[in-house]
Every structure is written in structure tokens, then in C-alpha cells.
C-alpha positions as CSV (number, residue, x, y, z in Angstrom):
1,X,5.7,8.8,26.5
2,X,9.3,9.3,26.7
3,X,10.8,12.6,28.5
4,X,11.8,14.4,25.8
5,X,8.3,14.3,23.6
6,X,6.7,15.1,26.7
7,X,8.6,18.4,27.5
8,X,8.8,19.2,23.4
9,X,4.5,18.9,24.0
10,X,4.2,20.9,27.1
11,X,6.5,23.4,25.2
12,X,3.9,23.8,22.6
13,X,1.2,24.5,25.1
14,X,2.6,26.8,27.4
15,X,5.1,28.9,25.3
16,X,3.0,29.4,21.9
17,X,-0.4,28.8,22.6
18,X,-1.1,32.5,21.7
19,X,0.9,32.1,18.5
20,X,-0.1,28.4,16.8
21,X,-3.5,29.3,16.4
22,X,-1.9,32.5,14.1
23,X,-0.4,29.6,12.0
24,X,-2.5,26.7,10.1
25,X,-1.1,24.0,8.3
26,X,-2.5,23.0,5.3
27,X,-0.4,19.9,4.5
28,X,2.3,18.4,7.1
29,X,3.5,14.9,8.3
30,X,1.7,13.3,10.9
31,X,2.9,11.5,14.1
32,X,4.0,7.7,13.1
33,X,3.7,8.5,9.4
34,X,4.7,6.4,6.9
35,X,5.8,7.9,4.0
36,X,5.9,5.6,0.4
37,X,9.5,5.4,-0.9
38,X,10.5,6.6,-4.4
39,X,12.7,5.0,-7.1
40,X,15.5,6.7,-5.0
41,X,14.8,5.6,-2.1
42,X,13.8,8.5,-0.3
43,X,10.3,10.6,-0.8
44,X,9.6,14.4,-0.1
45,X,7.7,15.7,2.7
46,X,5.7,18.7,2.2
47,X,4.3,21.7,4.3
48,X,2.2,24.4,3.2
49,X,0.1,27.0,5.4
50,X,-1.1,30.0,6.0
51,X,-1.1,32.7,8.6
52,X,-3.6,34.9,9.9
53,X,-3.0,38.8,9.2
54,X,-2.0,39.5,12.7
55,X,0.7,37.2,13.0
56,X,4.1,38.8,13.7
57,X,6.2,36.5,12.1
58,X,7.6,36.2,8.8
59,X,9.5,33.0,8.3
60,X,9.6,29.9,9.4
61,X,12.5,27.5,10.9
62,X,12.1,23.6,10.1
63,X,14.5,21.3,12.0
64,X,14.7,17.8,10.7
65,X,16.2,15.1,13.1
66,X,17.0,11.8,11.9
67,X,16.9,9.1,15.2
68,X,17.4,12.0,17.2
69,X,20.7,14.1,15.5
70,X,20.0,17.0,13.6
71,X,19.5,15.8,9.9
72,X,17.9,18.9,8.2
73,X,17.5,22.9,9.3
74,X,15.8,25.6,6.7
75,X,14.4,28.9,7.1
76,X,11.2,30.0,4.9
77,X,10.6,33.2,4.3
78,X,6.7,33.6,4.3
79,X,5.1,35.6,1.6
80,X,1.5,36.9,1.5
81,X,0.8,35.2,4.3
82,X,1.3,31.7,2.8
83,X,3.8,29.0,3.2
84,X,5.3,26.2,0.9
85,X,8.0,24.2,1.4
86,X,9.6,20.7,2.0
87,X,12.7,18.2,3.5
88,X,13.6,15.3,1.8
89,X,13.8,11.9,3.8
90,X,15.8,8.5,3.0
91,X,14.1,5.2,3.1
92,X,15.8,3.0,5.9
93,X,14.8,1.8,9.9
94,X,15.2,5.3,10.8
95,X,12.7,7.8,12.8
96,X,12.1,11.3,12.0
97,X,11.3,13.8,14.0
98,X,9.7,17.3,12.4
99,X,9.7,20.8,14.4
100,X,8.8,23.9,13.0
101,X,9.5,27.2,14.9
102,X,8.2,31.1,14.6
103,X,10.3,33.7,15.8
104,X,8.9,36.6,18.4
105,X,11.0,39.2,19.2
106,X,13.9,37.2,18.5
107,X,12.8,34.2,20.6
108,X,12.2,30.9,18.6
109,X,8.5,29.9,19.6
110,X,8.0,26.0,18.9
111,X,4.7,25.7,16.6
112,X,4.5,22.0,15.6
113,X,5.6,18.9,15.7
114,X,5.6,15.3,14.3
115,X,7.8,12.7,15.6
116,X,8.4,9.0,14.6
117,X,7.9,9.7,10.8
118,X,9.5,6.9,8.5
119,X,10.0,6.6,4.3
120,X,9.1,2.8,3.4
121,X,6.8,0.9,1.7
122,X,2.8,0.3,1.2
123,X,0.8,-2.5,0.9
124,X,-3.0,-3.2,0.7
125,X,-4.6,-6.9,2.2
126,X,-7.8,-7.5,1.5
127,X,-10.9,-10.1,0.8
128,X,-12.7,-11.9,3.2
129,X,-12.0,-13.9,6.9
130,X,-8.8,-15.3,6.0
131,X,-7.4,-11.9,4.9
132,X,-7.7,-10.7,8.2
133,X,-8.0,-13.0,10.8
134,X,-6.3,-11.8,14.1
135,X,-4.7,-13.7,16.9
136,X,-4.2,-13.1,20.8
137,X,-0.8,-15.2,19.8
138,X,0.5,-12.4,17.5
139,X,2.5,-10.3,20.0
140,X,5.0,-9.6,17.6
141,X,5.3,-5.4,17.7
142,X,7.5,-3.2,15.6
143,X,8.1,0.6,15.1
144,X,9.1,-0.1,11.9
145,X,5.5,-1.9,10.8
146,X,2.9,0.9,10.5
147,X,-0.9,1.0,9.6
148,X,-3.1,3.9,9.2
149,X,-7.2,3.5,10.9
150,X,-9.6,1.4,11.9
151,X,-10.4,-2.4,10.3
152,X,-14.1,-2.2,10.2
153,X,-15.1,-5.1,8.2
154,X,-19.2,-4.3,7.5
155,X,-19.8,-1.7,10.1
156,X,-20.0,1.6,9.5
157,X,-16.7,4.1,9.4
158,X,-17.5,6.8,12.5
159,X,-16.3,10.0,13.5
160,X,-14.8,8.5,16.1
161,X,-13.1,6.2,13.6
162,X,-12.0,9.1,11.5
163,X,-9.9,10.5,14.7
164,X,-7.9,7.5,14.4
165,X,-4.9,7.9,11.8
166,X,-1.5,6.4,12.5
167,X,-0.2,3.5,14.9
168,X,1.9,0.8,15.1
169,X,0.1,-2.2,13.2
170,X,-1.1,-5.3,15.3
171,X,-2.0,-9.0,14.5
172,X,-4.1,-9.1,17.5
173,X,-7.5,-8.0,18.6
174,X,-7.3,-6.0,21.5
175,X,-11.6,-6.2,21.9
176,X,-11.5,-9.8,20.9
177,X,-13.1,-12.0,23.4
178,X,-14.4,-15.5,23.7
179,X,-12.9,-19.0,25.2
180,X,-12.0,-19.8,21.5
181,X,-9.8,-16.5,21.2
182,X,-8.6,-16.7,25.2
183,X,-7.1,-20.3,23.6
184,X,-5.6,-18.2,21.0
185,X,-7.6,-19.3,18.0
186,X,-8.0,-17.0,15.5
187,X,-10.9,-14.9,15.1
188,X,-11.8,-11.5,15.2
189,X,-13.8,-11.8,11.5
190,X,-16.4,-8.7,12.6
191,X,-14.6,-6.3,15.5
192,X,-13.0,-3.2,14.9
193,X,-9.8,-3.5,15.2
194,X,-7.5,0.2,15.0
195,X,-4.3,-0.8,13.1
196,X,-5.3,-4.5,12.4
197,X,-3.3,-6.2,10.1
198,X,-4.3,-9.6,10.8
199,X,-1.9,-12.5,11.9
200,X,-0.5,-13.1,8.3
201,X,-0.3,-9.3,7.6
202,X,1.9,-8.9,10.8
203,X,3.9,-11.7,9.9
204,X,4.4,-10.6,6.1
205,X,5.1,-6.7,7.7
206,X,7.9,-8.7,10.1
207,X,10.0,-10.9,7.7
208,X,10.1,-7.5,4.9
209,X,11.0,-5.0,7.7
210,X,14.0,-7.4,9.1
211,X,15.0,-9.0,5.8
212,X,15.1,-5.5,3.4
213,X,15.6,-2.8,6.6
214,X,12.7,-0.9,5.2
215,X,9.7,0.0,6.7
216,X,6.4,-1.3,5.9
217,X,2.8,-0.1,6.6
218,X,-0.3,-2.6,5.7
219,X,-3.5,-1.2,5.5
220,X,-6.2,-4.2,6.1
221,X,-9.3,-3.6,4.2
222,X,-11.0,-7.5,4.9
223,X,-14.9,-7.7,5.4
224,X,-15.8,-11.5,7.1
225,X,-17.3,-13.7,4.4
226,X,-17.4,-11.1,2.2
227,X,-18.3,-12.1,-1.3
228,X,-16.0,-10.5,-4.2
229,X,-19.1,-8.2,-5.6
230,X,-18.9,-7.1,-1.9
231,X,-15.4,-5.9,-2.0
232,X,-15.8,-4.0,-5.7
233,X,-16.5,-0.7,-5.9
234,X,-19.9,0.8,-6.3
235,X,-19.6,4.6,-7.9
236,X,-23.3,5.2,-6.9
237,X,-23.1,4.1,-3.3
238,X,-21.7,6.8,-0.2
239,X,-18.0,5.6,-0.3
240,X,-18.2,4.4,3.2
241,X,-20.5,2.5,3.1
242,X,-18.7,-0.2,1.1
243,X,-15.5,-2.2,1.6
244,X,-14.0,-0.6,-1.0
245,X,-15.0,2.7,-0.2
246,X,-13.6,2.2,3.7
247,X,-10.5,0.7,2.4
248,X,-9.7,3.5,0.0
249,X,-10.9,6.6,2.1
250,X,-8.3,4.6,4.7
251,X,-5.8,4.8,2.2
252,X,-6.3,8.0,0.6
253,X,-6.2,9.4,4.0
254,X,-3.1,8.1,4.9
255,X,-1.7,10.1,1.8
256,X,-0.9,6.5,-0.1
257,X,-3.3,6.2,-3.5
258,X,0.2,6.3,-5.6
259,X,2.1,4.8,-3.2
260,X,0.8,1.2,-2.9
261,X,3.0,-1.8,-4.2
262,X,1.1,-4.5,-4.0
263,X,-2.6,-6.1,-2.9
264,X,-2.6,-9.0,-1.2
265,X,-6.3,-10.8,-2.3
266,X,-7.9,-14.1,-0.1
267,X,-11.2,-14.1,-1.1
268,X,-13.4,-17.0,-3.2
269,X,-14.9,-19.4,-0.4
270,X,-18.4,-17.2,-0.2
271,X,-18.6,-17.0,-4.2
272,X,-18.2,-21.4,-4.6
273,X,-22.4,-20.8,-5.7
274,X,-22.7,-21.8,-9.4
275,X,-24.6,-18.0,-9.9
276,X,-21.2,-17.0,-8.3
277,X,-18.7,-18.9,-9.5
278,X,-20.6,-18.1,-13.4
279,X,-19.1,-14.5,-12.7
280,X,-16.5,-14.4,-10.5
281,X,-13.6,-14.0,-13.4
282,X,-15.3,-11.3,-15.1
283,X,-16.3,-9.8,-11.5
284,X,-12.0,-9.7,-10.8
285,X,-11.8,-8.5,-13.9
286,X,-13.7,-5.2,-13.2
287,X,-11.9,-4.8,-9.1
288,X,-9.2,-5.4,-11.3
289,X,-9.6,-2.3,-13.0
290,X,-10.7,-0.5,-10.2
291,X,-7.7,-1.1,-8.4
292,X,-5.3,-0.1,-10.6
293,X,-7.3,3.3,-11.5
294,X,-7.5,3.7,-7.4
295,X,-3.9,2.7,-6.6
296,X,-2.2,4.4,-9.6
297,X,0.6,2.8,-8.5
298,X,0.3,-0.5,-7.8
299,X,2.6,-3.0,-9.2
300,X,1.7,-6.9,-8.4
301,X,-1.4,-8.3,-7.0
302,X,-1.2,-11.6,-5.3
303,X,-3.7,-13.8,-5.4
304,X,-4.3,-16.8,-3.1
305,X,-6.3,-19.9,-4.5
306,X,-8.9,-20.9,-1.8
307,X,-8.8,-24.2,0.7
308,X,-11.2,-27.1,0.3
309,X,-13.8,-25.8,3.3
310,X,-16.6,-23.8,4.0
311,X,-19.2,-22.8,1.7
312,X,-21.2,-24.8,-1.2
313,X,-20.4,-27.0,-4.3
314,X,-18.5,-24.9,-6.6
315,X,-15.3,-25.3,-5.0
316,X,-13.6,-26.8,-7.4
317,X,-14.6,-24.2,-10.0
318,X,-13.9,-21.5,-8.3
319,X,-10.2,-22.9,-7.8
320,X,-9.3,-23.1,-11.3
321,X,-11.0,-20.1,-12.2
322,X,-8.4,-18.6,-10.0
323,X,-5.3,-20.6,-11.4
324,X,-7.1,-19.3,-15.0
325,X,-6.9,-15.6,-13.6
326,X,-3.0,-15.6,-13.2
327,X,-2.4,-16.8,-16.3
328,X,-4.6,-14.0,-17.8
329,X,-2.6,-10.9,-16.0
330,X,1.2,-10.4,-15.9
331,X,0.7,-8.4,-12.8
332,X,-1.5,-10.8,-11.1
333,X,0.3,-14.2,-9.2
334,X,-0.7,-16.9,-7.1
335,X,-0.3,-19.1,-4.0
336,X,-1.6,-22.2,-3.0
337,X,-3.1,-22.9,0.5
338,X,-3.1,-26.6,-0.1
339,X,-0.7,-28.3,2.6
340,X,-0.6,-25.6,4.8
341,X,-0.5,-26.4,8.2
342,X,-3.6,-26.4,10.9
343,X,-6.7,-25.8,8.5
344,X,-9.6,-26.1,10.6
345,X,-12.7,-26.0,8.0
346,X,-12.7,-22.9,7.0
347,X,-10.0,-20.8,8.5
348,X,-6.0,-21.9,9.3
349,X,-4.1,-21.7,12.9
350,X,-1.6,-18.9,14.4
351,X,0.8,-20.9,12.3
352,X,-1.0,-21.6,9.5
353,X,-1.2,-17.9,8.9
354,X,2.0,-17.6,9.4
355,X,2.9,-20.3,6.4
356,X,0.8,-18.0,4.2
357,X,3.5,-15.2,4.8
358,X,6.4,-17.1,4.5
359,X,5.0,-18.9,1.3
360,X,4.1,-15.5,-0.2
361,X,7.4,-13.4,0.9
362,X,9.6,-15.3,-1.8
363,X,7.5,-14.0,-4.5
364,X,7.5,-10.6,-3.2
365,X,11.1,-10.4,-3.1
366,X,11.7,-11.5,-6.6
367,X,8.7,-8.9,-7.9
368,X,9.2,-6.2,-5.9
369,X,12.9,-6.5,-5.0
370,X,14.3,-7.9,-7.8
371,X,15.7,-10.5,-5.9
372,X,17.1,-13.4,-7.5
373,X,15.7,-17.0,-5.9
374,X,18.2,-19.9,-6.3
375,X,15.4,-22.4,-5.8
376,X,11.8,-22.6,-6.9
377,X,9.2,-20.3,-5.1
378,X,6.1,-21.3,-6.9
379,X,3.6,-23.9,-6.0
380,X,3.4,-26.8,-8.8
381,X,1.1,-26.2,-11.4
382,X,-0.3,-28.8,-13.5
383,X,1.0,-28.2,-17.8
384,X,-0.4,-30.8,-19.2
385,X,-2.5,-34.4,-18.7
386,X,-2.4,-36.7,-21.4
387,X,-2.3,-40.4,-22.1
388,X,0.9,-42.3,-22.1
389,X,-0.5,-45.4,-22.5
390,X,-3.9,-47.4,-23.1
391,X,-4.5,-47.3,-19.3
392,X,-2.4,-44.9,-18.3
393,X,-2.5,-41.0,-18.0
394,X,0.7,-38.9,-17.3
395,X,0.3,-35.8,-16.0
396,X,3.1,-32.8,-16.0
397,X,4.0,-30.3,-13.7
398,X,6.3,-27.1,-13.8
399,X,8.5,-28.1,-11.4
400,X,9.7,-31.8,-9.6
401,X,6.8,-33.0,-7.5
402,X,5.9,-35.9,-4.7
403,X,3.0,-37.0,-3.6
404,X,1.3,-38.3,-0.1
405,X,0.0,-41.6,-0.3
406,X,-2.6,-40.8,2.2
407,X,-4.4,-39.1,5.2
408,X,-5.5,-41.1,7.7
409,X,-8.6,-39.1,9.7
410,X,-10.7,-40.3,12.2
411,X,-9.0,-44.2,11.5
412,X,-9.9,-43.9,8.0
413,X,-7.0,-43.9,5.5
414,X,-7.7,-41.8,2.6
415,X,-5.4,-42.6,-0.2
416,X,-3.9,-40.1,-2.9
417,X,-5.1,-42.2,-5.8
418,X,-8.8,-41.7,-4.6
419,X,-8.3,-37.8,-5.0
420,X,-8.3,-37.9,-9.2
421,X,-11.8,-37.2,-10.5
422,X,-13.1,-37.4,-14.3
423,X,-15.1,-36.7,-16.9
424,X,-16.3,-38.3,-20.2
425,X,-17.2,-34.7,-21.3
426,X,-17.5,-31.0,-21.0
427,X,-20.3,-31.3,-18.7
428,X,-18.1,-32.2,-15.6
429,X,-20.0,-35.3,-14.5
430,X,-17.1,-36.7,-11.9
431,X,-16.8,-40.1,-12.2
432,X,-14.2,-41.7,-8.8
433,X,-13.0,-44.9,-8.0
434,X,-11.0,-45.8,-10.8
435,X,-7.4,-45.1,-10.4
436,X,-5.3,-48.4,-9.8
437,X,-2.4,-46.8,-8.6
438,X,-0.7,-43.1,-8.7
439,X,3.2,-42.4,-8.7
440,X,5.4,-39.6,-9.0
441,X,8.3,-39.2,-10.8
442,X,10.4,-36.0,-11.4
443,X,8.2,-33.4,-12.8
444,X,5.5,-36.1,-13.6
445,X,2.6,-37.8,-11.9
446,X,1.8,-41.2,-13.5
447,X,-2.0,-43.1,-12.9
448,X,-2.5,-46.1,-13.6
449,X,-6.7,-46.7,-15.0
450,X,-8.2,-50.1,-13.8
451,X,-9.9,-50.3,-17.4
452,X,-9.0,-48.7,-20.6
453,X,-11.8,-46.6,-20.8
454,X,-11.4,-42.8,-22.2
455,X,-11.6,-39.8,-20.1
456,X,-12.1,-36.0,-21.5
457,X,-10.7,-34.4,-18.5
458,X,-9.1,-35.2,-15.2
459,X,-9.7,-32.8,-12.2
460,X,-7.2,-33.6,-8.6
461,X,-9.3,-32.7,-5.2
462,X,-12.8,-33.6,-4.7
463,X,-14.6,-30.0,-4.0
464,X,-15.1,-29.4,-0.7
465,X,-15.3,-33.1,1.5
466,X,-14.0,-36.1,1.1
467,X,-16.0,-38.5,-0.9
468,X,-19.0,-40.1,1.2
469,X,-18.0,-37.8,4.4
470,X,-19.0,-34.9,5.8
471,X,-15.6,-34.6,6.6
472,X,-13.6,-31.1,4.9
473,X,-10.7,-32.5,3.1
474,X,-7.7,-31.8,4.5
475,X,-4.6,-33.8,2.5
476,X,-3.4,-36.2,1.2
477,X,-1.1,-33.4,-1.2
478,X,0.6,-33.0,-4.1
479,X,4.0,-30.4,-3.2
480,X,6.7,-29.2,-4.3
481,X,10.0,-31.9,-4.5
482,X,12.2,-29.5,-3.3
483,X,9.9,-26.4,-1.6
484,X,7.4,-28.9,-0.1
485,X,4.8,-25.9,-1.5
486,X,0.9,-27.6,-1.9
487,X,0.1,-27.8,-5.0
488,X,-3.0,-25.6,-7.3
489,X,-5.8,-27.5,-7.3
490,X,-6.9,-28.4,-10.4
491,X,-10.2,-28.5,-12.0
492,X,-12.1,-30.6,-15.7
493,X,-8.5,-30.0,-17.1
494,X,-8.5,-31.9,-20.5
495,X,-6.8,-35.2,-21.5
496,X,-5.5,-35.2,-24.8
């Protein structure tokens, strides 16, 4: 604690002890509040209050300073005993620091204060492991990056809990132990964790705060292998006793229900269960909905399409069905994980992570920030598949693409043109084994067929393993010419 908050505490306590508790706040900042930004780029702080009939005071004195100098200084006359008033505050890497005063006997008495308040921007992350996973590597720290309670995951959200309100926002796990995490793994899918952002949070929270000089506070909502029913809201359930009850009592706490941007959603691999998988796009459809009637103001929700690894046989499904889900909401856009470094199974490394912010940051700078890219941000997307010739299928991407030729695991060499799967019907009956060759050209991926034999649909990535293994797949990839982005999966698209 530096000097001067110490002697600005110990003021309160010896020289108005007598006189705070004639004075109750109703509505204030808070220490290390963040405050969401307006269209101007500023937002208004409030205070209201009452005093007690006793009191002999009748105004108030607020003194505003911005990074120490003296940025705003009103007095409020109090009438009927009640207070209302307010300061306006500017968006930017700046700290403010709020004292109001009382005047006895012509002495200015010192009756609260909130220091290290900011005006920035809000952002929700939320789903299951990979939404949250924290890291003993993530050291990164910021007084600009702000998050407001306790990550819980499943357990339940205590008194104790409750107490805590704003910090500084972490990628690590301070109660996190285990060799895996001493190694710096990551982990930390079911520990409390006050101000956890995760390790891709952190990094997301780092590049925005250095690249647009504006604050950021994530709030984390992520349960560990959480299924999406298990992140929806339930109306007839206590609040806090679901994920989406913690995560928006968090939030409405934090005074930021019409101040959230954007939600940041990694969730699918516990829902790749064909009862699941039948429902998962009408289940988004209705958190959906719930999330924009919660977060009145949220803007963009960006949605990342899951990683070949752990959980059943509906992989593949589930994949497109999240590709099909971007193309069914403006608001709603999507990353690949395909390609990205240090996938383990089931969860990525400390840089791994990382690549999930730095693939996702591009698109929140041209949503959010209406920032022009020169290059293309978006991971390739398959248009079209059709037949260019008797044994020959072309298939076209949005963007110029290249392929791997293989991934060699374990000795084994597993080539790209063993990675195309199809169909003769709707049924999805995937038949392997008889590509002669694959190329890339431009925007276009050419296979060549061993026989001439018609196919109703083509689908790229087997679902969870490679064919005949045990082993998760893991490349060879389709990306990006020129942004080296993996590619969306795709699943059963037709031939025609």
C-alpha cells in the first residue's frame, strides 16, 4: 500500500469515525472499479445517500483526481437529508481517485474514498475447460486489466465469495497445485480462482489494453466440462446455483448488465453425444436469447468451433453445427482452433491459449473498433464442393488456402489426402481411402477419386482420432495462404 492511500485511510479512521457512520452511501464507485465507456468515451459516476437526522452537515465536497492532479471539485448541497449527484470520467489508461468530504465547524472531515477507478470496456468469457484454463506461466499483470469476483466453476457462490468485488485480473491460479501445474501446464478446470480470467482471457485483456489504451475488465464465467444446457439459464432454479446465474449475479454486481461488448463462447466438446449434438443449435439458440435479454448491451458474440479431442462420436457434427450457427446470426462469428499450436487431447498449451487471443483480437478490432484490416482475419471456410470432372471434385474456399501434406506421429505419416471422408447419402455413412491425390490451388482444393464413383457429400477431418488409432488427431491442416489461420472443419457438406 503506497504512503499516501495509507495516511488518506488512517485519516478516515481517526478523524471522522464519529461522523461516517451519520453518512450512508447508497450508490458510489468502488476501489479498482471499472466503469463501461459510452459512445463518448467517457461514462458518469454516480452517488446518492443519505444522512441520519443528527448529522451536522449540510453539503457535501467531491474531489475528483485524475492520476493524482485534481481533475474534478463540486459541492452538494444536501436536502431532506438525501444526496444525489455525479462526476463525469474519460475513458483512457488513467486512475481515478474519488474523496468525499463533510464539513464540521468549518473543518473538512474526509468521509469516503475510492481510488484506482478506471472508464473502459467489458467483456464476458464463458463455456467450459478451454474458456478458462489458467497457467502458473501467465505472470503477465496490468492495472489497466480488471475483473470483478470469484471464478467458481460448479461450486457454490459463498458469503465469503460475495466479499470479494474488484481486483486486478490474473491468468494464473494462485491455489493451483499439482506437478502437472508446478511444470506450468494448464489447469485449474475446478478451483476458485478470485479474478481469474484464464490464460487466453489475460492475453486477450493484454493485447486490447496496449493496442487501443483503454481499459479492459473480463469477467470469466467457465464451468469445467460444462455441457451448453449447463451454462443456460434456468428461471426456476436459485440463481446461484447455476453457471449462468453466478456469472450474471458477477456481472450485475459489478454494475455491467448494459455494459458488456462482447461474449467470448468455447464450449461443444461435452455436447459431441448424438442426444446432444440433436439439440445443441436450438439449445444456442435459446442462451442466445438469454444473453442478449441479460446483457442489454451486448454487441458481438464470438464463437470458437471445437478441436478434434475429448469426448464421444459427434465431433464432427457438432463442428458444423457451429460453422451453421454463424451463418445464422449477424452478431454471432467464429474462430477455428484447427492448427493451433500445442493441443494436448483435450486442452492447448500456455501458447496455445495464447494463439486463441491473437487469432480472435483481429476480429474484435474490426467489430468493435471499426478498425479496417488490410489482410484477411478469418479462418477459410469451405463455399462450395462440386465435381470438376468425372473423377475429380473441386472444392472452394473464401479465401487462398494451402494444405499440409502430412503429420508424421509416433513414425507414422498421416497424409492430407486420407483426411476427406464421404457419403453416398444423407445418412452420413463415411466411406475413406479413396482420394488419389489432393492439391491446392489459389482459393481451391482439387482431389483427385481413384474411381469414378459418385459421392453426395464430402466431409474434411475424421471426428475425433485418426483412422484405425486411438490417437487424437492433431494435423495435417488446411490454413490460410496468407494468415496461416486453420481451417473450419467441415462436415456431410454436399457435392453438387
Amino acid at each position: 500500500m503506497n504512503l499516501r492511500l495509507f495516511l488518506s485511510i488512517l485519516f478516515i479512521y481517526i478523524g471522522t469515525y464519529s461522523y461516517t457512520q451519520q453518512l450512508k452511501l447508497d450508490k458510489g464507485p468502488e476501489d479498482y472499479q471499472l466503469f463501461a465507456r459510452d459512445k463518448n468515451d467517457s461514462t458518469t459516476v454516480l452517488f446518492s445517500g443519505k444522512v441520519t437526522d443528527d448529522a451536522k452537515f449540510n453539503e457535501l465536497r467531491l474531489k475528483v483526481y485524475k492520476d493524482g492532479i485534481l481533475y474534478d471539485n463540486k459541492s452538494v448541497k444536501i436536502e431532506n437529508r438525501e444526496f444525489k449527484f455525479s462526476s463525469i470520467i474519460q475513458a483512457g489508461l488513467f486512475q481515478y481517485r474519488f474523496e468525499l468530504y463533510h464539513q464540521i465547524e468549518s473543518v473538512e472531515k474526509l468521509s469516503f474514498i475510492a481510488d484506482n477507478v478506471v472508464c473502459g470496456d467489458a467483456y464476458i468469457i464463458t463455456g467450459q475447460s478451454n474458456s478458462h484454463a489458467s497457467s502458473n506461466k501467465s505472470s503477465y499483470t496490468s492495472p489497466f486489466c480488471r475483473s470483478f469476483g470469484v471464478k467458481t466453476g460448479y461450486e457454490k457462490y459463498t458469503d465469503e465469495d460475495k466479499k470479494i468485488r474488484w481486483g486486478l485480473a490474473t491468468g494464473n491460479c494462485i491455489k493451483c497445485k499439482g506437478d502437472g501445474w508446478e511444470k506450468g501446464f494448464a489447469g485449474g478446470w475446478f478451483v476458485k480462482n478470485p479474478y481469474g480470467v484464464g490464460v487466453w482471457g489475460m492475453e486477450l485483456a493484454q493485447l486490447l489494453v496496449e493496442k487501443y489504451k483503454i481499459p479492459v475488465c473480463i469477467i470469466n464465467g467457465g464451468s469445467g466440462s460444462s455441457t451448453i444446457e449447463q451454462n443456460m439459464l434456468y428461471p426456476e432454479k436459485i440463481s446461484l446455483e447455476t453457471s449462468f446465474g453466478r456469472l450474471a449475479y458477477r456481472v450485475d454486481q459489478a454494475g455491467l448488465k448494459d455494459g458488456i461488448k462482447a461474449i467470448f463462447y468455447h464450449q461443444g466438446e461435452s455436447d459431441n453425444y448424438k442426444e446432444r449434438a440433436l439439440t445443441y443449435a436450438n439449445n444456442f439458440d435459446i442462451l442466445n436469447k438469454d444473453w442478449k435479454r441479460v446483457y442489454k448491451g451486448l454487441e458481438k458474440i464470438y464463437l470458437f468451433q471445437i478441436h478434434p479431442g475429448c469426448g464421444d462420436a459427434f465431433q464432427s457434427e457438432i463442428r458444423e453445427i457451429q460453422t451453421q450457427i454463424s451463418k445464422k446470426y449477424d452478431h454471432v462469428k467464429i474462430m477455428s482452433t484447427t492448427a493451433v499450436t500445442g493441443h494436448d487431447g483435450c486442452h492447448f498449451s500456455f501458447e496455445g491459449y495464447k494463439e486463441l487471443a491473437n487469432r480472435i483480437l483481429p476480429l474484435v478490432s474490426r467489430d468493435l473498433f471499426e478498425e479496417k484490416q488490410a489482410s484477411i482475419i478469418t479462418p477459410p471456410q469451405l463455399l462450395k464442393a462440386y465435381y470438376s470432372g468425372k473423377k475429380e471434385i473441386t472444392l472452394n474456399f473464401d479465401q487462398p488456402v494451402q494444405i499440409e501434406k502430412f503429420y508424421e506421429l509416433n513414425g507414422t505419416k498421416y497424409l492430407m489426402k486420407d483426411q476427406f471422408f464421404f457419403s453416398l447419402n444423407k445418412n452420413r455413412l463415411y466411406i475413406s481411402g479413396v482420394v488419389n491425390s489432393v492439391e491446392s490451388k489459389d482459393e481451391q482444393i482439387i482431389i483427385k477419386l481413384k474411381s469414378d464413383q459418385k459421392y453426395f457429400a464430402v466431409t474434411w477431418l475424421p471426428n475425433k482420432e485418426y483412422i484405425g488409432t486411438k490417437d487424437i488427431y492433431n494435423g495435417p491442416w488446411i490454413k490460410g495462404l496468407n494468415n496461416k489461420i486453420g481451417a473450419l472443419s467441415f462436415d456431410n457438406r454436399k457435392i453438387y
